[in-house]
C-alpha positions in Angstrom: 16.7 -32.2 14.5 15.4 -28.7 14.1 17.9 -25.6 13.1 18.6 -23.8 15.9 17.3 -20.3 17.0 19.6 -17.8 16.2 19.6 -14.3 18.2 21.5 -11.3 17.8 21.7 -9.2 21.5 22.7 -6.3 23.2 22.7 -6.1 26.9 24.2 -2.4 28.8 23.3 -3.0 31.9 22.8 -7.2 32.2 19.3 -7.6 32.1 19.0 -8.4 28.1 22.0 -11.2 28.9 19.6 -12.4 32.2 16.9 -13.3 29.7 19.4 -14.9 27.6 20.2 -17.3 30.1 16.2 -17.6 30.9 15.6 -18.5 27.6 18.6 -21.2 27.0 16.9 -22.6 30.2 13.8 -23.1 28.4 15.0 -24.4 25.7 17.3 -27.0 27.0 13.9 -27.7 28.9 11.6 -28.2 26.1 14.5 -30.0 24.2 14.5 -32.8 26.8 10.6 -33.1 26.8 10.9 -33.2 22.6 13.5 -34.3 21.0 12.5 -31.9 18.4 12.6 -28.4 20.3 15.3 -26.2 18.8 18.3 -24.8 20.6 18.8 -21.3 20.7 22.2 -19.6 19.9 23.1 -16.2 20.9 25.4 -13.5 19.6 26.0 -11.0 21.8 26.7 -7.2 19.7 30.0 -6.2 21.3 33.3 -4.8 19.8 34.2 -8.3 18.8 31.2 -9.1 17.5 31.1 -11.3 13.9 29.3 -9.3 11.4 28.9 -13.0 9.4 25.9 -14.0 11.6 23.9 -11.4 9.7 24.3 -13.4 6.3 24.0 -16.8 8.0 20.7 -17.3 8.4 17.5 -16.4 9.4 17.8 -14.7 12.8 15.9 -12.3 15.5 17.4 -9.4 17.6 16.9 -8.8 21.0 16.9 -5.2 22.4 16.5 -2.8 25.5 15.1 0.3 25.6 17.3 3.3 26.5 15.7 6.6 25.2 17.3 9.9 25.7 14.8 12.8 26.4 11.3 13.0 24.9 8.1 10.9 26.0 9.0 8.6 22.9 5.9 9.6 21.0 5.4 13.1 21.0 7.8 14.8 22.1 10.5 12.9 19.8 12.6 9.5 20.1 16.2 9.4 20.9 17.6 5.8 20.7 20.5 6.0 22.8 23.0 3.0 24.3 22.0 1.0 21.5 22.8 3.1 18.4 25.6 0.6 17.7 23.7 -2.3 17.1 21.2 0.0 14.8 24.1 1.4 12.8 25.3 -2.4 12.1 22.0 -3.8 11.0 21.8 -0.6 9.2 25.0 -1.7 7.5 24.4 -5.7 7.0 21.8 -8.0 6.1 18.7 -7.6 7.4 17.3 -9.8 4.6 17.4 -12.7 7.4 16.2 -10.6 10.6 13.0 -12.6 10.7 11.8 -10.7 14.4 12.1 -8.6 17.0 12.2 -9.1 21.1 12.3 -6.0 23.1 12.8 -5.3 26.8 11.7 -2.5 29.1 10.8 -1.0 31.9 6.7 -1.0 32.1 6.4 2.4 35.0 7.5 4.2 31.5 4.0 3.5 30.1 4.1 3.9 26.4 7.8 4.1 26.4 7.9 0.2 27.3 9.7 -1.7 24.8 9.3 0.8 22.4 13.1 0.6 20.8 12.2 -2.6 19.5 8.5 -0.6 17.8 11.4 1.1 16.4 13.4 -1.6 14.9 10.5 -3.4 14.1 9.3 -0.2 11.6 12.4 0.5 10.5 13.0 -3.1 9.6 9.9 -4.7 8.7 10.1 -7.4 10.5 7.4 -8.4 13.5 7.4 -7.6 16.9 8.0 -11.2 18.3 7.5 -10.4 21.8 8.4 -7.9 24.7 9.6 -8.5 28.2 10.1 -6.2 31.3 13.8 -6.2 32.7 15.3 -9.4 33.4 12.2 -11.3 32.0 10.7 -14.2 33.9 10.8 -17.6 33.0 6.7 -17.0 32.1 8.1 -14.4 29.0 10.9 -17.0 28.1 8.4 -19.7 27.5 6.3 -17.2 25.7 9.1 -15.6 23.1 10.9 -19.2 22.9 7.4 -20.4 21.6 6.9 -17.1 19.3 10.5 -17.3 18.3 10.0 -21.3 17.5 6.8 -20.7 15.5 8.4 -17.7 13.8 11.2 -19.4 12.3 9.2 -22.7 11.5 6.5 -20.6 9.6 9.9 -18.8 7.7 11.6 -22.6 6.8 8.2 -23.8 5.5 7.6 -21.0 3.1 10.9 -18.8 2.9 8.6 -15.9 3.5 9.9 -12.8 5.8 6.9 -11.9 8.1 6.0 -8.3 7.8 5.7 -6.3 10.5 2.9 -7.3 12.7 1.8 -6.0 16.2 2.6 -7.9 19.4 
Protein backbone atom coordinates (compact mmCIF):
# COMPACT_ATOMS: atom_id res chain seq x y z
CA UNK A 1 0.00 0.00 0.00
CA UNK A 2 1.22 3.37 -0.95
CA UNK A 3 2.11 6.21 1.90
CA UNK A 4 -0.42 8.40 2.09
CA UNK A 5 -0.68 12.13 0.90
CA UNK A 6 -0.04 14.31 3.47
CA UNK A 7 -1.44 18.17 3.27
CA UNK A 8 -1.00 20.91 5.41
CA UNK A 9 -4.24 23.61 4.95
CA UNK A 10 -5.71 26.78 5.83
CA UNK A 11 -9.21 27.58 5.02
CA UNK A 12 -10.82 31.41 6.38
CA UNK A 13 -13.68 31.42 4.76
CA UNK A 14 -14.52 27.30 3.93
CA UNK A 15 -13.65 27.07 0.52
CA UNK A 16 -9.89 25.64 0.98
CA UNK A 17 -11.80 22.85 3.58
CA UNK A 18 -14.61 22.30 0.45
CA UNK A 19 -11.73 21.10 -1.67
CA UNK A 20 -10.51 19.13 1.06
CA UNK A 21 -13.47 17.10 1.16
CA UNK A 22 -13.40 17.07 -2.94
CA UNK A 23 -10.26 15.68 -2.85
CA UNK A 24 -10.77 12.82 -0.09
CA UNK A 25 -13.66 12.00 -2.41
CA UNK A 26 -11.34 11.37 -5.14
CA UNK A 27 -9.23 9.61 -3.50
CA UNK A 28 -11.40 7.12 -1.70
CA UNK A 29 -12.54 6.88 -5.45
CA UNK A 30 -9.43 6.05 -7.20
CA UNK A 31 -8.53 3.81 -4.09
CA UNK A 32 -11.47 1.54 -4.81
CA UNK A 33 -10.64 1.33 -8.65
CA UNK A 34 -6.63 0.56 -7.47
CA UNK A 35 -5.84 -0.91 -4.64
CA UNK A 36 -2.79 1.04 -4.97
CA UNK A 37 -4.07 4.81 -4.99
CA UNK A 38 -2.90 6.66 -1.93
CA UNK A 39 -5.02 8.24 0.79
CA UNK A 40 -4.77 11.70 1.49
CA UNK A 41 -4.41 13.04 5.12
CA UNK A 42 -5.07 16.61 5.95
CA UNK A 43 -3.88 18.98 8.72
CA UNK A 44 -5.77 21.74 8.96
CA UNK A 45 -3.35 25.11 10.37
CA UNK A 46 -5.42 26.28 13.33
CA UNK A 47 -4.46 27.25 17.00
CA UNK A 48 -4.26 23.59 17.76
CA UNK A 49 -2.49 22.71 15.04
CA UNK A 50 0.65 20.01 15.61
CA UNK A 51 3.78 21.54 14.53
CA UNK A 52 5.27 17.57 14.32
CA UNK A 53 3.61 17.10 10.78
CA UNK A 54 6.29 19.38 9.42
CA UNK A 55 9.17 16.88 10.43
CA UNK A 56 7.10 13.84 9.56
CA UNK A 57 7.31 13.54 6.18
CA UNK A 58 7.16 14.72 2.94
CA UNK A 59 4.08 16.89 2.60
CA UNK A 60 2.34 19.80 0.36
CA UNK A 61 0.46 22.94 1.58
CA UNK A 62 -2.71 24.08 0.41
CA UNK A 63 -3.51 27.85 0.42
CA UNK A 64 -6.03 30.74 -0.53
CA UNK A 65 -5.28 33.86 -1.66
CA UNK A 66 -6.18 36.92 0.48
CA UNK A 67 -4.08 40.05 -0.50
CA UNK A 68 -4.46 43.28 1.16
CA UNK A 69 -4.04 46.36 -1.25
CA UNK A 70 -1.84 46.43 -4.27
CA UNK A 71 -2.57 44.65 -7.79
CA UNK A 72 -0.06 41.88 -6.38
CA UNK A 73 2.54 42.65 -8.95
CA UNK A 74 3.25 46.13 -9.28
CA UNK A 75 1.90 47.82 -6.96
CA UNK A 76 3.25 45.56 -4.02
CA UNK A 77 1.93 42.18 -2.31
CA UNK A 78 0.41 42.03 1.05
CA UNK A 79 -0.27 38.37 2.20
CA UNK A 80 -2.89 38.88 4.65
CA UNK A 81 -5.41 36.09 6.55
CA UNK A 82 -2.72 33.64 6.01
CA UNK A 83 0.37 35.16 7.52
CA UNK A 84 0.06 32.53 10.27
CA UNK A 85 0.64 29.66 8.30
CA UNK A 86 3.76 31.62 6.55
CA UNK A 87 5.27 32.54 9.87
CA UNK A 88 5.11 28.66 10.93
CA UNK A 89 6.60 27.19 7.89
CA UNK A 90 8.93 30.02 8.28
CA UNK A 91 9.70 28.61 11.65
CA UNK A 92 9.67 24.59 10.88
CA UNK A 93 10.72 22.25 8.35
CA UNK A 94 10.20 23.00 5.08
CA UNK A 95 12.88 20.37 4.14
CA UNK A 96 9.68 17.97 3.51
CA UNK A 97 7.21 20.62 1.83
CA UNK A 98 7.51 18.78 -1.53
CA UNK A 99 4.50 21.36 -3.34
CA UNK A 100 2.22 23.82 -3.41
CA UNK A 101 -1.79 24.04 -4.23
CA UNK A 102 -3.26 27.34 -4.33
CA UNK A 103 -6.78 28.66 -4.50
CA UNK A 104 -8.39 31.82 -5.94
CA UNK A 105 -10.66 33.87 -7.30
CA UNK A 106 -9.94 33.98 -11.29
CA UNK A 107 -12.11 37.79 -11.90
CA UNK A 108 -8.69 39.01 -10.05
CA UNK A 109 -6.70 38.24 -13.19
CA UNK A 110 -3.09 38.00 -12.22
CA UNK A 111 -3.93 38.04 -8.64
CA UNK A 112 -5.39 34.30 -9.02
CA UNK A 113 -3.65 32.01 -6.91
CA UNK A 114 -0.92 34.09 -6.63
CA UNK A 115 -0.19 33.50 -2.55
CA UNK A 116 0.78 30.10 -3.36
CA UNK A 117 3.50 31.97 -6.51
CA UNK A 118 4.52 33.31 -3.28
CA UNK A 119 5.07 30.31 -1.22
CA UNK A 120 6.22 28.54 -3.95
CA UNK A 121 9.36 31.26 -4.45
CA UNK A 122 9.85 31.66 -1.12
CA UNK A 123 10.10 27.97 -0.61
CA UNK A 124 11.31 26.33 -3.51
CA UNK A 125 9.10 24.00 -3.87
CA UNK A 126 6.69 23.60 -7.25
CA UNK A 127 3.56 24.92 -7.84
CA UNK A 128 1.53 21.59 -7.87
CA UNK A 129 -1.60 23.03 -9.02
CA UNK A 130 -4.30 25.88 -8.55
CA UNK A 131 -7.98 25.85 -8.18
CA UNK A 132 -10.69 28.64 -8.19
CA UNK A 133 -12.83 28.76 -4.88
CA UNK A 134 -14.41 25.63 -3.72
CA UNK A 135 -12.68 23.67 -6.60
CA UNK A 136 -14.60 21.17 -8.69
CA UNK A 137 -14.30 17.63 -8.66
CA UNK A 138 -12.36 18.23 -12.42
CA UNK A 139 -9.33 20.27 -10.25
CA UNK A 140 -9.50 17.43 -7.52
CA UNK A 141 -8.77 14.77 -10.02
CA UNK A 142 -6.16 16.99 -11.49
CA UNK A 143 -4.06 17.99 -8.11
CA UNK A 144 -4.77 14.42 -6.53
CA UNK A 145 -3.00 13.14 -9.74
CA UNK A 146 -0.10 16.00 -9.51
CA UNK A 147 0.02 15.51 -5.81
CA UNK A 148 0.31 11.49 -6.45
CA UNK A 149 3.01 11.83 -9.10
CA UNK A 150 4.73 14.47 -6.97
CA UNK A 151 5.34 12.42 -4.04
CA UNK A 152 6.05 9.06 -6.07
CA UNK A 153 8.75 10.99 -8.10
CA UNK A 154 10.15 12.27 -4.27
CA UNK A 155 10.01 8.31 -2.75
CA UNK A 156 11.89 7.10 -5.89
CA UNK A 157 14.68 9.43 -5.79
CA UNK A 158 14.57 11.45 -2.28
CA UNK A 159 14.93 14.52 -4.46
CA UNK A 160 12.93 17.87 -3.52
CA UNK A 161 11.50 19.23 -6.80
CA UNK A 162 12.53 22.82 -7.34
CA UNK A 163 10.30 25.27 -8.12
CA UNK A 164 8.59 24.67 -11.35
CA UNK A 165 5.67 26.63 -13.08
CA UNK A 166 2.14 25.19 -13.10
Amino acid sequence: MAAPINVVFISISGNTRAFTKLLKQHAVKAQAMDADSRDVNFYEYTEQFDERVLDAGPYFVLVPTYLDGGDGMHTGYQETLTVDLRDELDDGNTDNLIGIVGSGNRNFNAQFGLTAKHYANRYNSPLIGLFELRGNKEEARRIYDAMSTTLTEYERTGVKKALTRA
